[in-house]
Every structure is written in structure tokens, then in C-alpha cells.
N, C-alpha and C positions, 0 to 999 in steps of 0.2 A: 605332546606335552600338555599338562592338564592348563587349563586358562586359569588365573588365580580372580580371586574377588567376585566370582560372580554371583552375584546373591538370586538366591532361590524365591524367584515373587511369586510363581505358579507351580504349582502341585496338581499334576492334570494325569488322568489315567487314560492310556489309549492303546489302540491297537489291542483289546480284548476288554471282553467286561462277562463276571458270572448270570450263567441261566439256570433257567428249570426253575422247578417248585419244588423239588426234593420230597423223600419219605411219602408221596404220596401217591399211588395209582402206578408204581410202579416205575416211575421217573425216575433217570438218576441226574442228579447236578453237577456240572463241567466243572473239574476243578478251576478254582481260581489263575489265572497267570499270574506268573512273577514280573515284576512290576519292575522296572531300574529310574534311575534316577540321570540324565541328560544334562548338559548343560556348554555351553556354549557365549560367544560374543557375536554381535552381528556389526560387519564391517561394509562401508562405502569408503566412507572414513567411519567413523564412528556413530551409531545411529543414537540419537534423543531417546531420552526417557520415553514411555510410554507408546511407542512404535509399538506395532500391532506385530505379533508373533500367529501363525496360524500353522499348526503341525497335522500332516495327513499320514492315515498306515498307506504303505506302498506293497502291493501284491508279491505273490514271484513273480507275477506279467507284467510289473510296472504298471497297475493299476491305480487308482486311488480310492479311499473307502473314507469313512464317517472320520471329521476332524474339529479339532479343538480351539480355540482362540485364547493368547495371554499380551502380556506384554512385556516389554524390553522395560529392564532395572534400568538406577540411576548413572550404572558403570558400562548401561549398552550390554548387559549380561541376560541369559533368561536359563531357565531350569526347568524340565519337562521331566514327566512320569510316561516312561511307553512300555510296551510290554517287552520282556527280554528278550535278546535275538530277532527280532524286529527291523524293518528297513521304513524310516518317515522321509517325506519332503516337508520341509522346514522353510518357512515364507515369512519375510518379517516387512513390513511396508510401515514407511514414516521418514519424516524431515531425518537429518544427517548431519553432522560437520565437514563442510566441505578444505579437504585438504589444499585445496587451488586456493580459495579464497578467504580460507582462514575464518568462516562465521558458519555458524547452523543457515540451511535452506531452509526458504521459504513454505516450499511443496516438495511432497514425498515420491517416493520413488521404493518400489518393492523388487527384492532380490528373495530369491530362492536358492536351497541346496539340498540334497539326497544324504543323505547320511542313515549310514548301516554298521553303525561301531557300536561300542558299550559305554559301561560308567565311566570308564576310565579314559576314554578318549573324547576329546574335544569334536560339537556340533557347530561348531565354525560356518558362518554363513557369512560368504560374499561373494566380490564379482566373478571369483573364477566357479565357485559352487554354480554360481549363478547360468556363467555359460555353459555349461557341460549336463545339468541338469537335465534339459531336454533327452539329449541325448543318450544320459545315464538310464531314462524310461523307457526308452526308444528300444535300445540293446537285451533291456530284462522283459520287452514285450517280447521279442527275438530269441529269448533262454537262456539270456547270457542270466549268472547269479548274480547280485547285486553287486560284491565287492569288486569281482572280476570287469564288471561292466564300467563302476567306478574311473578302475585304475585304466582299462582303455580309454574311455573319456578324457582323463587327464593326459597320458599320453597324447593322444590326438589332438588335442587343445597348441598343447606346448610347442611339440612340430609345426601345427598354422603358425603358432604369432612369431616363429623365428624370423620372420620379414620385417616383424617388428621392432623384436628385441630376441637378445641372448636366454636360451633357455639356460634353467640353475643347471649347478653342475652334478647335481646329487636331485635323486626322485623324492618330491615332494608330495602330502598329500594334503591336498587342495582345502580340508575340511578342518586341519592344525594352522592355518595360517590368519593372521591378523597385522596391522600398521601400526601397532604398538609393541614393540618388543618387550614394554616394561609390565606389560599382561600376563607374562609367561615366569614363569620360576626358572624356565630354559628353552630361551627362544629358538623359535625357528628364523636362525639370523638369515642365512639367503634365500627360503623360501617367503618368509615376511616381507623383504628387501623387493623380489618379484610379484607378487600380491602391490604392493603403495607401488610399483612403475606402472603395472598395469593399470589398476585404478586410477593414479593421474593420468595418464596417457590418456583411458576414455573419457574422461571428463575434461579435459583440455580441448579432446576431437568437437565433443558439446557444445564446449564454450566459442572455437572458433565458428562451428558452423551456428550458434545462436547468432553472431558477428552478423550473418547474412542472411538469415530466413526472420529471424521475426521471435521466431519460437522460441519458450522458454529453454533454458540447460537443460532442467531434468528433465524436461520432454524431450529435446534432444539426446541424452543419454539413457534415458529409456530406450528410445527407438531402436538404438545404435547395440546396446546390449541385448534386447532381444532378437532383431533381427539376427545378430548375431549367432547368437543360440539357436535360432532357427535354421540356421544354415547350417549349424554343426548337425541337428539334430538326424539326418536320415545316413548320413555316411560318413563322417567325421571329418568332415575336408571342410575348410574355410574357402570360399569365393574371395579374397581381396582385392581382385583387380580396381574393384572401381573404389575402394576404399586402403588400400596400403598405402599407397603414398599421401594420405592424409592422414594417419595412425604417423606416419613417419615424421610427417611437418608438426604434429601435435608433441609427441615425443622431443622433437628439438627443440620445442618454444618453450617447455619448461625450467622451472627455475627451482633443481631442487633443493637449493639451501632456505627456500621461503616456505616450500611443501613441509620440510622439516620442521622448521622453524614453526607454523599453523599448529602441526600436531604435536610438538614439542610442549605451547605453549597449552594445548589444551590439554595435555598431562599433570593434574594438579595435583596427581600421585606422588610426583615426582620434588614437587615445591616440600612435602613432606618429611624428603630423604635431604636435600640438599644443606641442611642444618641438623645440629642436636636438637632429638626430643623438647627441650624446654623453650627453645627457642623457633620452635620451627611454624606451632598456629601465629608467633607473632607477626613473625615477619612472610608470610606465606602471602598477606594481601599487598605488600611495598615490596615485593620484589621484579625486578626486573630484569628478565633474559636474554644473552642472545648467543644464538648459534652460527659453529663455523662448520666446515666438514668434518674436521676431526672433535673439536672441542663441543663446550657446554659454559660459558659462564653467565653467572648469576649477580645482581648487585641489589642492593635494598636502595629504594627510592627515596627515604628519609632517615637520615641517621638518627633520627631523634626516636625511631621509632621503635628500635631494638637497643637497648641502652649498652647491654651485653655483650652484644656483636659492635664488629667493623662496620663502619657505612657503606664499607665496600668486599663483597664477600666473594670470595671466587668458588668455585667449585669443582672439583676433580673428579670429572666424568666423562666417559665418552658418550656422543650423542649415542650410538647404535645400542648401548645400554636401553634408552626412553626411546627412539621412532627407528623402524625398520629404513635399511639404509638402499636407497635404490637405486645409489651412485655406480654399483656393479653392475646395471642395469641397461642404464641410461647415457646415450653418445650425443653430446649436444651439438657437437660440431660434426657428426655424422664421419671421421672420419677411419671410421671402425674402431676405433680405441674407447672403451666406454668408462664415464669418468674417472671411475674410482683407480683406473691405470692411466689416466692421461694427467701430462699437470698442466695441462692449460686447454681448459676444456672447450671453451669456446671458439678455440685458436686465432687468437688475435696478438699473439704476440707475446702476450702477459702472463706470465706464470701464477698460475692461480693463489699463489699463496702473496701473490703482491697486486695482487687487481681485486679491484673494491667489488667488482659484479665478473665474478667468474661465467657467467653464462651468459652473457651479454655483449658479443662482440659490436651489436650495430653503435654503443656506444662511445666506440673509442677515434678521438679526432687528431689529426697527425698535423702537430705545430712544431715550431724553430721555438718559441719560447711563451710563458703566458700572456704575452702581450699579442702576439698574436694570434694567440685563442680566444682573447679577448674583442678583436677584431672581428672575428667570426662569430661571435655572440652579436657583435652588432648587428649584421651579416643577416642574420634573422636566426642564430638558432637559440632564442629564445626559451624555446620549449624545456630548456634544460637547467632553467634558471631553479637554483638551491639543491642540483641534486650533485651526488657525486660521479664527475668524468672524466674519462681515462682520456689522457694524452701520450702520445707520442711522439717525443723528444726527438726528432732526424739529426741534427746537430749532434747532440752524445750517445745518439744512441743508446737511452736508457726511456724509465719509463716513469713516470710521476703520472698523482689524480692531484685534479685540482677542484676542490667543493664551488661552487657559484654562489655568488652573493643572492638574497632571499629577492632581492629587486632587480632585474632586470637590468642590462645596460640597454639603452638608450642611443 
């Protein structure tokens, strides 16, 4: 599926250029090659404006030869001229919007992808491009043809990280996929869905192990990503022993109604559909969203400020519409049921659709009644003062949240 919006900032000709001097001493000049037109989005999450795009011809040895330098549009889009029939690797380096944390990084981080399609298919670069890449060169220095070599790569990818997660149920190619589904005129709903588990998942791994070395994320997810790739690269087999079960604790410590909720919020695509035309640059800067698993609603922050509209506007859409959904993905309570078939994902009791943090079991505290939850605040749990926490009622047997006063009890 073609990527929509991606605007053409670079018109670059590669992988051929004419010679000779023609009509002259007997020379004859190499026809020109046909030229096509490229284009693609580059995903971590989303990369910044002006990310550095640098595209190589790739041999039939998997070689590499003379390459070009652009940059990434303001929609994270880029647009290449290579020569037709043609195979590039595709490297775009620069800060991102980090889906965990919901803000552009600091420092950048470069992903690569092999791509050997035409106009008409999307040059899609992220982290899965990214790992198999190696290996994609590795296979065509060996004979394999590029596309063939491709779709092994992916293959062999997908078998490693089933220790991690559920591979899709339908064969995906690695080079259509992106964490906005609202990119696509006809998304790649569960290959997009596995793209944003994966990509959080590593960047979770990141963030815990930043917890204890010192080191920044993206240097931590660097590491982690190419090492990885380099493991793939000579045989197709992943090493995980000394890293699965921390892909696995990474995997359960997220929280993806917030991942969503990140990349929801930076879909301002989306602030444009959710109202009529007339009304929609007004209130595009007062509104305010929030995301459920299933849902999408919207409210304008000042009723003063759409005279037109409600002060309170709802909106009828499903999230998976705007951010690829990775809930088919991802088992947060690790008890093999992965969210999007579990209702109570965290397993704590609480059926997801009545507990305030579905993926948060450490916060639920089992009381006779608020008083003496209130007692246990004195108790010292503190730490929890103004946020919203699950109780559990032993007496009825039922379940109520109870919000904490912004002050502490004492």
C-alpha cells in the first residue's frame, strides 16, 4: 500500500548516470537509464524533519557503490530518483518521536533498509528493515537475488523473536510497514500493529537497561539493534539467551494505551478529520484527546473558542483507524493470552474495561473499605498521593478506584 502525503523534498538520480562523448572518434554513448521515482516514510517512531536520508545502489553481490544524501520531509516522508529495477540500502539518521515517552529525542539514532520494489511500492524504513538488512547483503553476496534474499530475512527474523512475541498471522513485507496507520489509504493493520510491539519493546529494553548502566537510550538502542542485526547477519538465527528474557520483562512493562495515546497525539492529521472543514483549523489548537483501547475521544479545551461547535465534542473513531494497534501483539501479564483476547490484561482481578490502568497490576491495594485504605496511605504509601488506585473491596467482593487527595495524608 502506497504511503499517502509524502512530499517529494529530493529529486536525486542514482544508481546510473550517462557517459561517453558521443559522435566523436567513434564512441558510442550508453543510453541513459530510466529513472523512477521512490518514496517512502521512516519510522522508529516517527523521525524529525530533516533526518539525514543517504541511499546506496546495492550490486547483485550485495555490494555497495557511489551514494546520495537528502533529507526526511516535514511528515517524516522522503522521495528518491534511482534507476529502474534497481536494489538501494536506504539509511536515514536523526532525532525521532519517541513512542515510550511521548517527545522528539534528544540524539539521533540511524536505521537502515534494502529495498528492491518500484514506484509503486512503498521504501518503508524501520526497525525491522533495519535488522535483516545485514543479512539481506550477506544472502546476495552468497547469490541469493535480492527479493528472494529479502523475504528469507524476513522470514527468519519473525521465527527468532517468537520467544518474544506472536508472529502476524498473514506474511508481511517488512518495507509496507509503519506505526501510523493513518499514513496508509489501506493500512497494513497487523503488520503495522507488529512493527509499534516491536519498536516499543526495543526501546523499553533501552530504557530499562539505561536504568542501570549510565548510558544514554539511544545509545542503548543502538547497541541492541545492531548487535542484533549482526547476529542475524551470517545464518539467520538469533542468539537470545542472554537477552530473551529481558526483551520479555521489556515487553510486559509496557503500557500500551500510553504508546498509543504518544502517537495518537502526534497525529495532527488526524485533529483535521475529527470536525467539519470550517471548523476544524479552529479548534485543531484547543483540543483535547484521549484514548481508550477501543475508542478515540476528542474535547475542545475552551468553548469559547469554537462558537459553532459543542465545548464538548466527541468523535466516532476507532483508535486503529490513527496508530497501529499492538494490543494482538502484546501479553502483559505473560499469560499467553495477548491483550487484545484477554479482558483483563494485567490480571489483577479487574476487568479491563472497569480498571483505570489496565496494565498495571502493582497498583492495586486490597482494603475492607476507604478508610482503611486511607490508613495505609498513612502507613507510608504515600507515593501514590493524586493518582488514580485500584482497590479491592474483600467484603463485596467488587472492585472500585479510589483518586487520592493532591496532599498527602499525614
Amino acid at each position: 500500500m502506497k504511503v499517502q502525503n509524502s512530499l517529494i523534498l529530493l529529486v536525486l538520480g542514482l544508481h546510473g548516470c550517462s557517459g561517453g562523448t558521443g559522435g566523436t572518434g567513434g564512441i558510442v554513448t550508453p543510453p541513459t537509464p530510466n529513472m523512477i521515482a521512490i518514496s517512502g516514510q521512516a519510522n522508529k517512531g516517527p523521525f524529525a524533519a530533516n533526518a539525514d536520508v543517504t541511499v546506496q545502489a546495492v550490486s547483485a553481490t550485495g555490494s555497495l557503490s557511489a551514494s546520495v544524501t537528502g533529507s526526511i520531509t516535514e511528515d517524516g516522508g522522503f522521495s528518491v530518483n534511482v534507476e529502474e529495477d534497481s536494489v538501494s540500502l536506504i539509511t536515514v539518521e536523526g532525532t525521532y518521536f519517541s513512542e515510550i515517552s511521548g517527545e522528539f529525542t534528544e540524539d539521533s539514532i540511524a536505521i537502515s533498509g534494502v529495498f528492491a520494489g518500484g514506484t509503486d511500492d512503498d521504501a518503508n524504513v524501520n526497525v525491522l528493515t533495519h535488522l535483516i538488512h545485514d543479512r539481506v547483503l550477506d544472502l546476495m553476496a552468497n547469490g541469493s537475488a535480492a527479493d528472494a534474499a529479502i523475504n528469507t530475512a524476513q522470514d527468519e527474523l519473525t521465527l527468532a523473536l517468537r520467544a518474544v512475541i506472536p508472529s502476524p498471522t498473514t506474511t508481511v513485507n517488512f518495507n509496507e510497514l509503519v506505526v501510523l496507520n493513518a499514513l496508509q489509504e489501506e493500512p497494513t493493520t497487523e503488520g503495522n500493529g507488529y512493527l509499534l510491539a516491536l519498536s516499543s519493546v526495543f526501546e523499553q529494553h533501552a530504557v530499562l537497561r539505561s536504568n542501570t548502566s549510565g548510558i544514554t537510550v539511544r545509545a542503548e538502542l543502538a547497541g541492541i539493534l545492531d548487535s542484533l542485526a549482526e547476529d542475524l547477519k551470517s545464518d539467520g538465527v538469533l542468539d537470545l539467551a542472554g537477552t530473551q528474557a529481558d526483551l520479555v520483562l521489556a515487553q510486559r512493562s509496557l503500557n500500551p494505551d500510553e504508546i498509543h495515546q504518544n502517537l495518537f497525539e502526534f497525529d495532527s492529521k488526524f485533529k483535521q478529520r475529527v470536525v467539519d472543514d470550517s471548523a476544524s483549523e479552529a479548534i485543531a489548537d484547543d483540543l483535547n484527546c484521549t484514548v481508550s483501547q477501543e475508542n478515540v475521544r476528542c474535547f475542545s479545551n475552551d468553548e469559547n473558542s469554537v462558537p459553532s461547535i459543542d465545548a464538548e465534542v466527541e468523535v466516532n473513531a476507532s483508535l486503529t483507524s490513527i496508530v497501529a494497534d499492538m494490543n494482538a501483539f502484546i501479553d502483559s501479564d505473560g499469560d499467553g493470552v495477548v491483550n487484545a483476547s484477554d479482558d483483563d490484561d494485567d490480571d489483577d482481578g479487574i476487568i479491563d474495561i472497569e480498571d483505570s490502568r489496565p496494565f498495571d497490576a502493582t497498583l492495586l491495594i486490597q482494603a475492607n473499605s476507604s478508610e482503611q485504605f486511607a490508613a495505609y496511605v498513612k502507613a507510608g504509601l504515600r507515593q501514590w498521593s493524586g493518582d488514580d488506585v485500584k482497590i479491592r473491596s474483600v467484603s463485596s467482593v467488587s472492585y472500585t478506584h479510589l483518586t487520592l487527595p493532591t496532599t498527602p495524608y499525614v
